[in-house]
Structures are given as C-alpha cells and as structure tokens.
PASEBA-1860 file (N, C-alpha, C; in nm, 3 decimals):
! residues 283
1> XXXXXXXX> -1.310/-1.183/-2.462/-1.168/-1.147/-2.467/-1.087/-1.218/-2.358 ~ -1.132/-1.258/-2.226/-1.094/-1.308/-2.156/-1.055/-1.467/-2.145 ~ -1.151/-1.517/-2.263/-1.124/-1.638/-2.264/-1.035/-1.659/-2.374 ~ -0.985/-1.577/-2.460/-0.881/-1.610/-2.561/-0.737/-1.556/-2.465 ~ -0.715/-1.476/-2.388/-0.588/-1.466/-2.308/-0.593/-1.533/-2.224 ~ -0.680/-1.622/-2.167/-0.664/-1.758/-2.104/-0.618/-1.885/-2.186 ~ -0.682/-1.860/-2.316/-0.617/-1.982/-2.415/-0.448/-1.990/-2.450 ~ -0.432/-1.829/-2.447/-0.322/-1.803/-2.478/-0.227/-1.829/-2.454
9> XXXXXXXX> -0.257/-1.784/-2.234/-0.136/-1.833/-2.153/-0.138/-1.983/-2.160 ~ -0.220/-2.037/-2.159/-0.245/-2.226/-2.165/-0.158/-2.283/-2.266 ~ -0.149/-2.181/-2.400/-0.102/-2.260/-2.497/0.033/-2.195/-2.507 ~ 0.091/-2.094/-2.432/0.241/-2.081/-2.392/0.261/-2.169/-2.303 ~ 0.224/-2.209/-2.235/0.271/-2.318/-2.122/0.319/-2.458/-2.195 ~ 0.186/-2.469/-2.267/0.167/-2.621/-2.342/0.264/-2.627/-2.425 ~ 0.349/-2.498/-2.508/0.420/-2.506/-2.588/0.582/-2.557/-2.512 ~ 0.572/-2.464/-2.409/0.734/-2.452/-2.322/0.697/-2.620/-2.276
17> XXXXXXXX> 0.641/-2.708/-2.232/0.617/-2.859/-2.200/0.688/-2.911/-2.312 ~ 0.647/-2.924/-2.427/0.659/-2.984/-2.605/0.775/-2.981/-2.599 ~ 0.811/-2.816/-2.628/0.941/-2.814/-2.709/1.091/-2.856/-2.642 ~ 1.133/-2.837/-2.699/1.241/-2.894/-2.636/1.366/-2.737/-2.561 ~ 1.448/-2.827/-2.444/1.520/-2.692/-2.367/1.610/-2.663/-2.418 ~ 1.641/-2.531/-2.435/1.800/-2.505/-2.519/1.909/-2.539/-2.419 ~ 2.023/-2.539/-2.455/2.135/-2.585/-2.429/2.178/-2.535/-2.313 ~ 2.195/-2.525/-2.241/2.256/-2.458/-2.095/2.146/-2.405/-2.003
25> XXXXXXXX> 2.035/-2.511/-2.044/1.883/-2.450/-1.946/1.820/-2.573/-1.893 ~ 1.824/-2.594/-1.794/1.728/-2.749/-1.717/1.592/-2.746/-1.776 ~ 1.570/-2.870/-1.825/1.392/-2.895/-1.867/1.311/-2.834/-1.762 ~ 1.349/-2.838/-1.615/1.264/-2.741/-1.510/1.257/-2.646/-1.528 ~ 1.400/-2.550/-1.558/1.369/-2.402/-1.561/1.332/-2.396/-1.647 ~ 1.325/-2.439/-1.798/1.245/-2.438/-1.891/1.129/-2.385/-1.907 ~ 1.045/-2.506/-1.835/0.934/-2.523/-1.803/0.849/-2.393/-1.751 ~ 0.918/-2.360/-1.620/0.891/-2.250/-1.524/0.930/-2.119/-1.576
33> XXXXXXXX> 1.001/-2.127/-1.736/0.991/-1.981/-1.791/0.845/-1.994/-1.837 ~ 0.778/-2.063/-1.895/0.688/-2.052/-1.941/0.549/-2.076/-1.885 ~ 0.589/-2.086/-1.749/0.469/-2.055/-1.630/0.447/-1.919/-1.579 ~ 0.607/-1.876/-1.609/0.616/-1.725/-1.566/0.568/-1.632/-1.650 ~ 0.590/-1.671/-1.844/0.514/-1.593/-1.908/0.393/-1.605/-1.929 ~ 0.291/-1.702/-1.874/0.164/-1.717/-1.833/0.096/-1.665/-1.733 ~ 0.195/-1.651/-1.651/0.112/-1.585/-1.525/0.182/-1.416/-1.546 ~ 0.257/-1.386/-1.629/0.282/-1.183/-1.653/0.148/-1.174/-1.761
41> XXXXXXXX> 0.105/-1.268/-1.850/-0.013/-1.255/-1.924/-0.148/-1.261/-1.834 ~ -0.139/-1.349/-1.772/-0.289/-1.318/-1.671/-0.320/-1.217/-1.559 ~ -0.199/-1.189/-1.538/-0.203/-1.073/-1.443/-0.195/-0.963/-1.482 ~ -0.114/-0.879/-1.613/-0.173/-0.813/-1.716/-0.288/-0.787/-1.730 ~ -0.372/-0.867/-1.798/-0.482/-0.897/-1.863/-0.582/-0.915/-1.740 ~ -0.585/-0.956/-1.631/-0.661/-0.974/-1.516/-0.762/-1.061/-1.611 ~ -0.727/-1.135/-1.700/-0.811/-1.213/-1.742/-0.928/-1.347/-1.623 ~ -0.831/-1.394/-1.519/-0.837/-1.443/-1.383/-0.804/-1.361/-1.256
49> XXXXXXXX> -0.846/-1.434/-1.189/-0.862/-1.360/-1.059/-0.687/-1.330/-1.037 ~ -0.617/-1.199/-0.948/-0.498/-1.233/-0.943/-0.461/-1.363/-0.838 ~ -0.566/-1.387/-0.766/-0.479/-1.461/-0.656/-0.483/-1.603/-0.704 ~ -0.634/-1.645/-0.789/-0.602/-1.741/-0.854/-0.571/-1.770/-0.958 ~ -0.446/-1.665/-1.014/-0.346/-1.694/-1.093/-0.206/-1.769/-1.007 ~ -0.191/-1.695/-0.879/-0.131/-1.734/-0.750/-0.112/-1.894/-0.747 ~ -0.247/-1.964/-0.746/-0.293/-2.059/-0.723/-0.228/-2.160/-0.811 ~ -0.216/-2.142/-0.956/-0.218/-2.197/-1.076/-0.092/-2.181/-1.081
57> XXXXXXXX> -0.033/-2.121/-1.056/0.155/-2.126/-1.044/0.168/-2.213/-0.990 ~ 0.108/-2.240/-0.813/0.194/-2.343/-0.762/0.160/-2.485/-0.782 ~ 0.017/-2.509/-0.838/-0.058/-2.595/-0.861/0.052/-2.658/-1.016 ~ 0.065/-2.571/-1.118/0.173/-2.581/-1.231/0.271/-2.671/-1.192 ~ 0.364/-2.628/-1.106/0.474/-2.629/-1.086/0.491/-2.822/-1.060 ~ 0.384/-2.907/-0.951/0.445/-3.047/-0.924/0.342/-3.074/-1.045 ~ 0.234/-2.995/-1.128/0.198/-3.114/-1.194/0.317/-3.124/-1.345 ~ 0.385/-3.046/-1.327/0.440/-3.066/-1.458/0.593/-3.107/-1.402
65> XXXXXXXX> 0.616/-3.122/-1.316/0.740/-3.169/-1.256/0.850/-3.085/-1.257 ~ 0.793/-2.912/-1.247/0.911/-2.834/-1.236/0.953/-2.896/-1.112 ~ 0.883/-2.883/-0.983/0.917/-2.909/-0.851/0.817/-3.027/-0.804 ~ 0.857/-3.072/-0.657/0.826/-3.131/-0.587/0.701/-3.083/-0.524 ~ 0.584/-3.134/-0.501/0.494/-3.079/-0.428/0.522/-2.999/-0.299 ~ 0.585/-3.094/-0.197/0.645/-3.075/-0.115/0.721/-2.956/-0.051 ~ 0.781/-2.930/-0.183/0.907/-2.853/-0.195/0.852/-2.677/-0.263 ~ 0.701/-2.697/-0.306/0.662/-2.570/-0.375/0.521/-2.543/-0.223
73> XXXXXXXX> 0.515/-2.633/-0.138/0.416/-2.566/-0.040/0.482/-2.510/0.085 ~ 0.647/-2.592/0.098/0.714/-2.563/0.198/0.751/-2.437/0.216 ~ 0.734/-2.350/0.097/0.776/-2.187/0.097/0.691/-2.091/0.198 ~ 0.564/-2.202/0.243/0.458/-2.115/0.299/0.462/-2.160/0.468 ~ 0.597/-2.219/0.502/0.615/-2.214/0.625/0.779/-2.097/0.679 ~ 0.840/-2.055/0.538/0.908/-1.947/0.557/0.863/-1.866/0.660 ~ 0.967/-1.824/0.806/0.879/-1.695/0.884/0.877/-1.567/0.804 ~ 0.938/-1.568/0.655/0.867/-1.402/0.605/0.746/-1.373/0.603
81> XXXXXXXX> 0.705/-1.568/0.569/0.488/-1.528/0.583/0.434/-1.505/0.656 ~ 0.478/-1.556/0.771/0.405/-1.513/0.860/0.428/-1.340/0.915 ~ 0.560/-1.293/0.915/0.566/-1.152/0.919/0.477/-1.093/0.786 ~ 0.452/-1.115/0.707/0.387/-1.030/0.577/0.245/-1.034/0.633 ~ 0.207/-1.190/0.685/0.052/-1.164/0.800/0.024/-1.075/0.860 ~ 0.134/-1.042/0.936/0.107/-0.907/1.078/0.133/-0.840/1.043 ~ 0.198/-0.797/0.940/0.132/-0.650/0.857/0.066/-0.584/0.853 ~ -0.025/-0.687/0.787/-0.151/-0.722/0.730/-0.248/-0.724/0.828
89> XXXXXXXX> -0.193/-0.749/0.939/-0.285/-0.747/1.069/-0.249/-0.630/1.100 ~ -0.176/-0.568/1.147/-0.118/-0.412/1.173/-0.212/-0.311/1.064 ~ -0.214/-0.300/0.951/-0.281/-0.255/0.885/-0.430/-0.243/0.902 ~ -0.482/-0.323/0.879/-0.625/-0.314/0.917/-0.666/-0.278/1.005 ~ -0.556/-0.297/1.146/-0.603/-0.222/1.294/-0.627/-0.081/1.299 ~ -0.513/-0.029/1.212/-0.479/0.094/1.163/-0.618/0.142/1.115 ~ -0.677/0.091/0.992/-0.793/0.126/0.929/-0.883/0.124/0.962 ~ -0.926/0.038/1.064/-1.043/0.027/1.119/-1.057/0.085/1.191
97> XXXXXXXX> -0.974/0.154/1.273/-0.980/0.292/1.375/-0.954/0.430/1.347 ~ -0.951/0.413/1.211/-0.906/0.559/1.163/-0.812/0.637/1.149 ~ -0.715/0.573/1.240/-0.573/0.639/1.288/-0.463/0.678/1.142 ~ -0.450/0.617/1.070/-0.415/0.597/0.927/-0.414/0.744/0.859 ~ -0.596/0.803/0.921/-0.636/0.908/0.830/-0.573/1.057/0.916 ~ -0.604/0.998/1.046/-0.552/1.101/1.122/-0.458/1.133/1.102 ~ -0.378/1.045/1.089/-0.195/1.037/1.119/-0.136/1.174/0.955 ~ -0.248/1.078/0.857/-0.221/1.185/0.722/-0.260/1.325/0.692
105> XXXXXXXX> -0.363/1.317/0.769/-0.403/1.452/0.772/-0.344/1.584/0.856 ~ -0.304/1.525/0.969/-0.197/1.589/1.000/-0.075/1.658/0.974 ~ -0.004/1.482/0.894/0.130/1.605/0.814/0.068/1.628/0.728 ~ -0.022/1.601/0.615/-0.025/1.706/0.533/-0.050/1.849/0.517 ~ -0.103/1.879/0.680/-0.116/2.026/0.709/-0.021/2.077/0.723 ~ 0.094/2.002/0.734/0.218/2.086/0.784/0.298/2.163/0.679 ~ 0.225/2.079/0.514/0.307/2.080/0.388/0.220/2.198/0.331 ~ 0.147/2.243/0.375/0.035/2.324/0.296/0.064/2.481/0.260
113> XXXXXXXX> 0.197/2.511/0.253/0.242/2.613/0.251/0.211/2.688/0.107 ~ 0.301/2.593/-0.007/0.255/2.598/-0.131/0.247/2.509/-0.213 ~ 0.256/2.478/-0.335/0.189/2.356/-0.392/0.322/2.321/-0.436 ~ 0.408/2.338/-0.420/0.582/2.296/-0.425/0.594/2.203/-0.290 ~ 0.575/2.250/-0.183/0.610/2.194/-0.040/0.476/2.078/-0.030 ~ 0.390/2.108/-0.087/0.218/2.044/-0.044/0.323/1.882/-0.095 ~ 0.354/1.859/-0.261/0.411/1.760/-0.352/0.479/1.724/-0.268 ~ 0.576/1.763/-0.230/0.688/1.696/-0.148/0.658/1.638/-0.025
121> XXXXXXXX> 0.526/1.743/0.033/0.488/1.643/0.122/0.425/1.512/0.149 ~ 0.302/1.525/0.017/0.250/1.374/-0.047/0.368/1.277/-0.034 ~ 0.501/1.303/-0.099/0.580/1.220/-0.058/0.629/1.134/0.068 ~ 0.651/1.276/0.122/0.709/1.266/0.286/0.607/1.172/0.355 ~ 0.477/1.192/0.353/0.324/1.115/0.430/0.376/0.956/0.358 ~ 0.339/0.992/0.257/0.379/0.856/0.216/0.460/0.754/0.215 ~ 0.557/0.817/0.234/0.662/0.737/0.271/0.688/0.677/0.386 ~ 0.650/0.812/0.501/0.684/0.788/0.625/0.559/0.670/0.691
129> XXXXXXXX> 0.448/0.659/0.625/0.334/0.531/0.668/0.405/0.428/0.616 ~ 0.450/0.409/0.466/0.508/0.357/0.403/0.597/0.241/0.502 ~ 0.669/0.323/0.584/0.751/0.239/0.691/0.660/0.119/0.764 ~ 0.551/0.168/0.801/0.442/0.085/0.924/0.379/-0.010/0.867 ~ 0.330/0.017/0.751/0.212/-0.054/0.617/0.237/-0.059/0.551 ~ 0.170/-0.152/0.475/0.228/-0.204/0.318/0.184/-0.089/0.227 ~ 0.303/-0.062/0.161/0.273/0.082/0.051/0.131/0.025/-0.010 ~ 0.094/-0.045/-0.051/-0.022/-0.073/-0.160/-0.161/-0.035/-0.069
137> XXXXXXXX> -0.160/-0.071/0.042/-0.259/0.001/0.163/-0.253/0.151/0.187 ~ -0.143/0.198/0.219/-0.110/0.330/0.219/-0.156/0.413/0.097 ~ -0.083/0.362/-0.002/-0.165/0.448/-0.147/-0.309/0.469/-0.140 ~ -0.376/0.336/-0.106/-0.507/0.306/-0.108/-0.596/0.448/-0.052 ~ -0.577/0.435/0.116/-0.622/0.523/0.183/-0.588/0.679/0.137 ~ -0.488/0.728/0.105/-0.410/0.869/0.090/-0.477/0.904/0.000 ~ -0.500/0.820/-0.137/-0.570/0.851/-0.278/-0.741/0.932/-0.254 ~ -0.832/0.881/-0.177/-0.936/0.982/-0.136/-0.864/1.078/-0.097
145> XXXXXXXX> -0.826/1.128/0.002/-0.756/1.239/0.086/-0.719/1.313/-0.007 ~ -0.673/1.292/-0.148/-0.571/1.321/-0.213/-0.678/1.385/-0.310 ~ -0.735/1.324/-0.321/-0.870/1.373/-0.459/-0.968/1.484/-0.363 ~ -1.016/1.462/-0.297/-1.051/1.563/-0.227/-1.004/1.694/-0.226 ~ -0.858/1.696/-0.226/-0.765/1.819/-0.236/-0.808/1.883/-0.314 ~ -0.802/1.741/-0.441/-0.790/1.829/-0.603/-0.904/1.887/-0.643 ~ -1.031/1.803/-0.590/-1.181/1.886/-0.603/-1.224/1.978/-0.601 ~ -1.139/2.025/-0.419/-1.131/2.197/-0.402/-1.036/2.289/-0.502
153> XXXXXXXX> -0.957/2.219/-0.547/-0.885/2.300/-0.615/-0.915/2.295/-0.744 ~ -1.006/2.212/-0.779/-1.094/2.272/-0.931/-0.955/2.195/-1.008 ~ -0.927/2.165/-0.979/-0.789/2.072/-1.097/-0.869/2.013/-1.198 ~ -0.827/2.052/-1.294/-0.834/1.939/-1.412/-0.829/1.853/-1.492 ~ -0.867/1.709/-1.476/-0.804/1.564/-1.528/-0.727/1.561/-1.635 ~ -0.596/1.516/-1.638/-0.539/1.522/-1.733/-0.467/1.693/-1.815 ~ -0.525/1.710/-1.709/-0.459/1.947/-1.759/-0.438/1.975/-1.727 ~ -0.387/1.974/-1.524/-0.344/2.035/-1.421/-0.252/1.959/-1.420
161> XXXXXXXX> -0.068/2.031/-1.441/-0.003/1.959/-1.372/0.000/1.958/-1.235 ~ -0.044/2.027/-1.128/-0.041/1.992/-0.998/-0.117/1.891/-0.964 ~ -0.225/1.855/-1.036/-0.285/1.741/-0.988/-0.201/1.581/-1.094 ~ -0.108/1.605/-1.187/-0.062/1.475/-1.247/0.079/1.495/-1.117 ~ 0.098/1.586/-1.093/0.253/1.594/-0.958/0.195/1.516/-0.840 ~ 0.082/1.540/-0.818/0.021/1.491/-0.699/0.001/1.313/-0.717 ~ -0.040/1.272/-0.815/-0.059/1.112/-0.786/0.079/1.079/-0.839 ~ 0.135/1.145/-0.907/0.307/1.061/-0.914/0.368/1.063/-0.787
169> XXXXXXXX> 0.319/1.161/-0.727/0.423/1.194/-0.624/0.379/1.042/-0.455 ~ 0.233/1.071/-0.472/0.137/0.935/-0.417/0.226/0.808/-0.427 ~ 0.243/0.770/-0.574/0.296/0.652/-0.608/0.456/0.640/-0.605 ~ 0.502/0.739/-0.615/0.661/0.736/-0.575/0.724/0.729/-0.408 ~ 0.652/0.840/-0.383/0.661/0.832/-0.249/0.588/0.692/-0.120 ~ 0.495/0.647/-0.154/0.478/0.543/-0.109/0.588/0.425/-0.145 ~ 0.644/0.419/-0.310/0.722/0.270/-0.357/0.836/0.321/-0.292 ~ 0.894/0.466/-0.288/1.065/0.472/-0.187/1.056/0.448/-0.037
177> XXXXXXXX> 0.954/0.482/0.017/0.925/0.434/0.178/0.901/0.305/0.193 ~ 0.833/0.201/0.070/0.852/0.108/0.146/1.007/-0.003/0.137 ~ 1.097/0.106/0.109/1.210/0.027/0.091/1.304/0.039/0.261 ~ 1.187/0.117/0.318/1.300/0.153/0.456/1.317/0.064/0.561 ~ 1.154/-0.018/0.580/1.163/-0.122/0.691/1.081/-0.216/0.597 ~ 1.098/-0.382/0.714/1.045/-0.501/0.652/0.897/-0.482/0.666 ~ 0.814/-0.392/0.706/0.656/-0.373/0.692/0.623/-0.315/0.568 ~ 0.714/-0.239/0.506/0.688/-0.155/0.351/0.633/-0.236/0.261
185> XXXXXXXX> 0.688/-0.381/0.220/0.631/-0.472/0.099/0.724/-0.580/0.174 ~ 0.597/-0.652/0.070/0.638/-0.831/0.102/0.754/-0.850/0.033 ~ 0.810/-0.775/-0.011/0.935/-0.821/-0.082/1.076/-0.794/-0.031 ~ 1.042/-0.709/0.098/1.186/-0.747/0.201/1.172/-0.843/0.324 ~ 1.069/-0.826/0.330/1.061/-1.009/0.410/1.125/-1.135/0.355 ~ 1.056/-1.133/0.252/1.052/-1.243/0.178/1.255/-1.244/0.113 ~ 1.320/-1.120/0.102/1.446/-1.099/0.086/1.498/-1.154/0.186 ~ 1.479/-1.115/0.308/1.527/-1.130/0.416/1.513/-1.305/0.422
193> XXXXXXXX> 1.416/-1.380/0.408/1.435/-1.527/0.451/1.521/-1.522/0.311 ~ 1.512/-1.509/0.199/1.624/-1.599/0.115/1.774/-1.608/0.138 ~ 1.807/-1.473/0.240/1.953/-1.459/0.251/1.981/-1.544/0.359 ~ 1.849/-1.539/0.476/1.860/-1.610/0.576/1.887/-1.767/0.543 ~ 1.844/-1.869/0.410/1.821/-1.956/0.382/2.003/-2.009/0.362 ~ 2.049/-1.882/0.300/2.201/-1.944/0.271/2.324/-1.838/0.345 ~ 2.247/-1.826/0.505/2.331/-1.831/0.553/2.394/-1.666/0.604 ~ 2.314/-1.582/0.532/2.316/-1.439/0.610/2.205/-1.411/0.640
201> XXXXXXXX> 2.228/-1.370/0.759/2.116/-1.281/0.856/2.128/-1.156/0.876 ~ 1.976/-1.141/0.841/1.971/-0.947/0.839/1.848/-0.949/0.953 ~ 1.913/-0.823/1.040/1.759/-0.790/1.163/1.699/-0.696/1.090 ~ 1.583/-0.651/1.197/1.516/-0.551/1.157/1.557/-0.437/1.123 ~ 1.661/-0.397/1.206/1.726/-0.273/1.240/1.854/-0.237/1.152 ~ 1.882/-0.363/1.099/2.035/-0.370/0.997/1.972/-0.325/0.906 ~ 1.864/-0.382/0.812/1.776/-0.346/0.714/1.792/-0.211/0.714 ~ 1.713/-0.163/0.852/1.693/-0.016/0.822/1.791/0.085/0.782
209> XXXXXXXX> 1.909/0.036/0.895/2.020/0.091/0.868/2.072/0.120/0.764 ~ 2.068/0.018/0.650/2.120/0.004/0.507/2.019/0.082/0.406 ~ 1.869/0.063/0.451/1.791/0.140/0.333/1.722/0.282/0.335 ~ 1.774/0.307/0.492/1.675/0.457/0.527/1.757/0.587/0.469 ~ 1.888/0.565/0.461/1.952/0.630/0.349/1.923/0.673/0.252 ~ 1.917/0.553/0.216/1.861/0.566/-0.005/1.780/0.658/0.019 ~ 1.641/0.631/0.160/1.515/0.630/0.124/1.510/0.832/0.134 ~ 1.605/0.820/0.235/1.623/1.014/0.214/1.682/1.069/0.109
217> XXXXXXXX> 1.727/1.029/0.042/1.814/1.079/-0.046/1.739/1.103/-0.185 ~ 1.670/0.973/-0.216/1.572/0.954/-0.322/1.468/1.012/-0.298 ~ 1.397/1.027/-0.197/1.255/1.143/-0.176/1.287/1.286/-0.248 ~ 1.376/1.370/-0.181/1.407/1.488/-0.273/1.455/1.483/-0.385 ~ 1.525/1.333/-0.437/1.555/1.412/-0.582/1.462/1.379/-0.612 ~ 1.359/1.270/-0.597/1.286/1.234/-0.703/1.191/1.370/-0.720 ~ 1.163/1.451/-0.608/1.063/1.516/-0.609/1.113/1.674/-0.650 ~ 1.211/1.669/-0.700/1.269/1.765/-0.761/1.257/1.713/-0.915
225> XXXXXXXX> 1.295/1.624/-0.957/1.274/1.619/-1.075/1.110/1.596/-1.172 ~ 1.051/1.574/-1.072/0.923/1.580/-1.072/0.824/1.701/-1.109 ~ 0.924/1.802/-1.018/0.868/1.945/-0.975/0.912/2.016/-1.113 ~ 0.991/1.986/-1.120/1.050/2.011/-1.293/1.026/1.939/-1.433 ~ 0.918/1.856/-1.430/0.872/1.753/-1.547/0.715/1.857/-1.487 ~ 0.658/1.866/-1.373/0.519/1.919/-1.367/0.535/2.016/-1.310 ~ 0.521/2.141/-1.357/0.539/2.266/-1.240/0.391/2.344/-1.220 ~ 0.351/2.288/-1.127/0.248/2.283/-1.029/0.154/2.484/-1.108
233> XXXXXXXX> 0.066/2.443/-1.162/0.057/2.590/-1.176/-0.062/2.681/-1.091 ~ -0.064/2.587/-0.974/-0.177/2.686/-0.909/-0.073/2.737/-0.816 ~ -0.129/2.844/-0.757/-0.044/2.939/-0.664/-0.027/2.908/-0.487 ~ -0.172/2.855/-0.434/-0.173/2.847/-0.327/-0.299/2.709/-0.264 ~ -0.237/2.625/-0.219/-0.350/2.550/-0.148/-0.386/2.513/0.026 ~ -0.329/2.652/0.049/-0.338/2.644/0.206/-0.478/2.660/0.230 ~ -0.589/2.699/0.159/-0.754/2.731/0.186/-0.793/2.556/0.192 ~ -0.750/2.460/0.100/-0.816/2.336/0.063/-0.737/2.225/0.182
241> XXXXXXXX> -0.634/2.266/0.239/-0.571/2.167/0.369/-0.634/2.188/0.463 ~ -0.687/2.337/0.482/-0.737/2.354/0.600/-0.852/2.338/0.598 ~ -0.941/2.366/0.493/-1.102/2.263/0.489/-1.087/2.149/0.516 ~ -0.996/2.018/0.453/-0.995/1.929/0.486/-0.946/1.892/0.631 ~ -0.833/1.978/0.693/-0.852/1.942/0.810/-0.961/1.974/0.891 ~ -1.043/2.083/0.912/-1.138/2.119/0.956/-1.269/2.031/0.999 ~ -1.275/1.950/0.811/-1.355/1.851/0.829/-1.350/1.699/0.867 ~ -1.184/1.690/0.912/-1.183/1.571/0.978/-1.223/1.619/1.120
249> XXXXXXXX> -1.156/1.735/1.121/-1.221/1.738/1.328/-1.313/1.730/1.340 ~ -1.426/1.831/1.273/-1.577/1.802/1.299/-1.614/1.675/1.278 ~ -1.540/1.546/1.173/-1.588/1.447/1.203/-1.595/1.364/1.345 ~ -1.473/1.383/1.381/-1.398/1.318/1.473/-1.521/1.348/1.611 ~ -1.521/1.512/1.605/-1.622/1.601/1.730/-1.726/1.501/1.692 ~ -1.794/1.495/1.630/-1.929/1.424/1.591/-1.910/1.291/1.670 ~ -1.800/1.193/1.618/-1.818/1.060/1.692/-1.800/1.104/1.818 ~ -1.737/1.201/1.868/-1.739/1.265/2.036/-1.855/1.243/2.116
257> XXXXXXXX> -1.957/1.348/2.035/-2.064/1.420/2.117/-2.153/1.249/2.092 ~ -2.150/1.175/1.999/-2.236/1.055/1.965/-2.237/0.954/2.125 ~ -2.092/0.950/2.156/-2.016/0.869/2.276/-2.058/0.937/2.379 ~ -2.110/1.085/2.384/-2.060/1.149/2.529/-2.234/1.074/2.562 ~ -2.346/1.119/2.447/-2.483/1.122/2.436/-2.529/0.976/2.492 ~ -2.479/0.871/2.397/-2.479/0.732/2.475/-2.450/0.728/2.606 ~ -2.342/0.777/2.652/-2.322/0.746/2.756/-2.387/0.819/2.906 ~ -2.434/0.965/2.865/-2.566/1.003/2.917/-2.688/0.932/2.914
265> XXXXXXXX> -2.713/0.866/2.835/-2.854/0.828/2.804/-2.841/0.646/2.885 ~ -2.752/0.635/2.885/-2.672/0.480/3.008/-2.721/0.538/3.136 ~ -2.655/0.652/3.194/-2.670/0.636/3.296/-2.679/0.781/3.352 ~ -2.787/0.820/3.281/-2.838/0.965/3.349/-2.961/0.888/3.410 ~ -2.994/0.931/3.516/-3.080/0.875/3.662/-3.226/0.928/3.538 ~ -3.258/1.052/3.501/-3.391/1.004/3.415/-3.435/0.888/3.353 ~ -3.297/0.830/3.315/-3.344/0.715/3.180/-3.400/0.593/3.297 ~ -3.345/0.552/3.401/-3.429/0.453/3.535/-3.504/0.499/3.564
273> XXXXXXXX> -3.624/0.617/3.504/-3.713/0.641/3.626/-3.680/0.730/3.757 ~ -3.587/0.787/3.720/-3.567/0.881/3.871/-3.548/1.035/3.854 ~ -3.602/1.112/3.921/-3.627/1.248/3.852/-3.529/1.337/3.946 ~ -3.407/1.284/4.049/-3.324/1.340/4.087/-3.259/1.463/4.004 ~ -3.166/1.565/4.033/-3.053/1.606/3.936/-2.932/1.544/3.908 ~ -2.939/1.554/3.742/-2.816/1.449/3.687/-2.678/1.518/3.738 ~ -2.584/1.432/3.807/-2.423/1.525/3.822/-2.375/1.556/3.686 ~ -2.281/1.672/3.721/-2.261/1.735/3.627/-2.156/1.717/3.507
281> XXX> -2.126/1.555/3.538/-2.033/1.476/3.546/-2.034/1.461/3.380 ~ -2.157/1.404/3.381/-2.227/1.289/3.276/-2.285/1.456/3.204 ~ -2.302/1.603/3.194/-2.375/1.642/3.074/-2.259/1.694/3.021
END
C-alpha cells in the first residue's frame, strides 16, 4: 500500500511538471502546488519517513526549477532555526531531569477537586508548559500522566466521557498555549523571521503581549464548551491525583536514599579499611 501512495504523489508531481499553468499562476507556483499536494499525501499516508518527505520538498524544488538551490537552503540560516534548536535543547534538558513531570504533577494536584476543575486543569498544565516547550513534547510527556489517571479511574475507551474530555482537553490545551510565547511551536519563530524579512520586528515580549490574551480567554471557553459536548460522569477523582502524586514522591525518595547510600558507601571510613565511628554526617 505504501508503494502505490508513493506512486501516486510521484505521478501528481509529474503531472503538475506536463501540464500546462493556468492563467494568472507562474509555472513555479504551479509547480510547487503540486509538490505541496505530494508531500499532504505522504505525510498523511506516512507512506515515507516524515522528515524524509522534508527532504524531498527541498530536494524538488531546484531540481525542477521552482527555486534556486541557493535560495531553498538559505532558509536554514534564518535565526528562527536556530531559536526552534534551543527549544529543542531546552526541552530535552527538561526531560532528562524529570523536571517536566514534576512541574505537572504538581498543578495537577491543585485541579483535583472534581472532574470539572481536574479538565480544566489538563488545560491550564498544558498550556502553561506549552509556553517553555514545544506543545508536541508537552503532549508527549502529560499523555502517560494522563492515562494513568484514567486507569485508576476504571474509564472506559471510547464510553467515558471524562476520559474523551481528558485527551481533548490534552490536545487543546497544549495547541492554545503554544500560541503565547516563541518556544510553543516552530511556527512563531519561523512567523517572526518572515515579518522580520520585510521589515517588521516583533520581540519576545511584544509577541507575548499580543497572544497571552487570546491564550486566556480561549482556555475557558474552550473548556466550557467541551464540558458541555462531554459531561464528565464520574463524581470524584481526588483518590487517583493523590496516588499519583504519592507515587511520584516515593519515586523521587527512592532516587534520594539511592544518592544518600552511594555516597555513604564513598566515603564511610569502613569501606577504606578503617573500623573508626562513621560521623553522623554521612548516615
């Protein structure tokens, strides 16, 4: 199946080359409509890898003379790329230390009142990381956290609306937060150099200024209208926040006592051979 929606997009391309451009359309843009409906078919279809569908766009583009070689690699010295990098670097620092999980587990204890406030708070978490990390990372991580909930709560796939409120609310609330700062998605960076290109400049802080608005405004309705398309029918999930918080601390205690033990076993005077008493420092 994969190799006939590869033929497919090939032979939309091959066709938009042939035919001829209608009237008020450059043979380039032409062209590059029909690179574009090749690459919404492969990325669809994940028939190819997505990134080397990525690849095959820009590779497209000088062999068929939409653009200039030149002129289709020069986009990758834009400084939005390199800000969409340190993101990307910001992110992973985040993950690799755990802080990410902490940070969520936290407010979501704060939301755990009832399964009205819990929804809204999925939002609120989400959104508010949303600001630091790229929503598509953020979803990533929250989504365990999030299933976990629903485990304890015996939800049922596809039959609980509190658990279909809960991943809409995941995916909404992450896509409105990342409209607040240029770390949310690559697509206000990348905004930001095009305006910069002809001549307006937006900072970090103007951005915010202009979108942290929306971004309050749209959290509650959306999650009102939400609350009213799914009305949550379990009664209470303050028992399942507080297991889960519970069991991040004991995780956390665990890497504790692991660090305190190493570091006894470094340099408690038994481990050299010396049968002094250890200070009371190190037990």
């Amino acid at each position: 199946m994969r190799a006939a929606y590869i033929a497919l997009s090939l032979f939309i391309v091959s066709l938009f080359v042939f035919l001829p451009a209608p009237e008020g359309l450059s043979r380039e843009g032409f062209v590059m409509f029909g690179i574009l409906l090749m690459a919404i078919i492969l990325w669809i279809t994940e028939a190819i890898p997505l990134a080397a569908t990525g690849l095959l766009i820009m590779t497209l583009q000088p062999l068929l003379g939409v653009a200039d070689a030149r002129d289709v690699f020069a986009s990758f010295g834009n400084k939005a790329v390199f800000f969409i990098l340190a993101s990307f670097m910001l992110a992973a620092a985040a993950e690799k230390y755990g802080l990410h999980k902490r940070i969520a587990v936290k407010l979501l204890g704060a939301f755990g009142a009832s399964p009205a406030t819990f929804i809204f708070g999925v939002m609120v978490v989400g959104a508010f990381l949303s600001f630091f990390m790229q929503e598509h990372a953020v979803a990533a991580f929250l989504l365990p956290i999030l299933m976990h909930i629903l485990l304890i709560m015996k939800a049922v796939p596809k039959q609980s609306n509190f658990g279909v409120a809960t991943m809409i609310a995941l995916t909404f609330g992450t896509s409105i937060g990342s409209w607040g700062t240029l770390l949310g998605g690559a697509r206000n960076p990348l905004t930001i150099g095009f305006l910069d290109e002809i001549g307006y400049s937006l900072s970090f802080f103007e951005w915010m200024k202009m979108s942290i608005p929306i971004v309050l405004v749209a959290l509650p309705v959306v999650a009102f209208i939400l609350l009213r398309l799914f009305p949550p029918e379990v009664e209470g999930i303050g028992r399942a926040v507080k297991e889960l918080t519970e069991e991040r601390c004991a995780g956390w205690e665990n890497r504790q006592q692991r660090k305190r033990r190493f570091l006894s076993s470094m340099f408690s005077p038994s481990s050299h051979g010396f049968s002094y008493p250890m200070p009371s420092v190190w037990r």
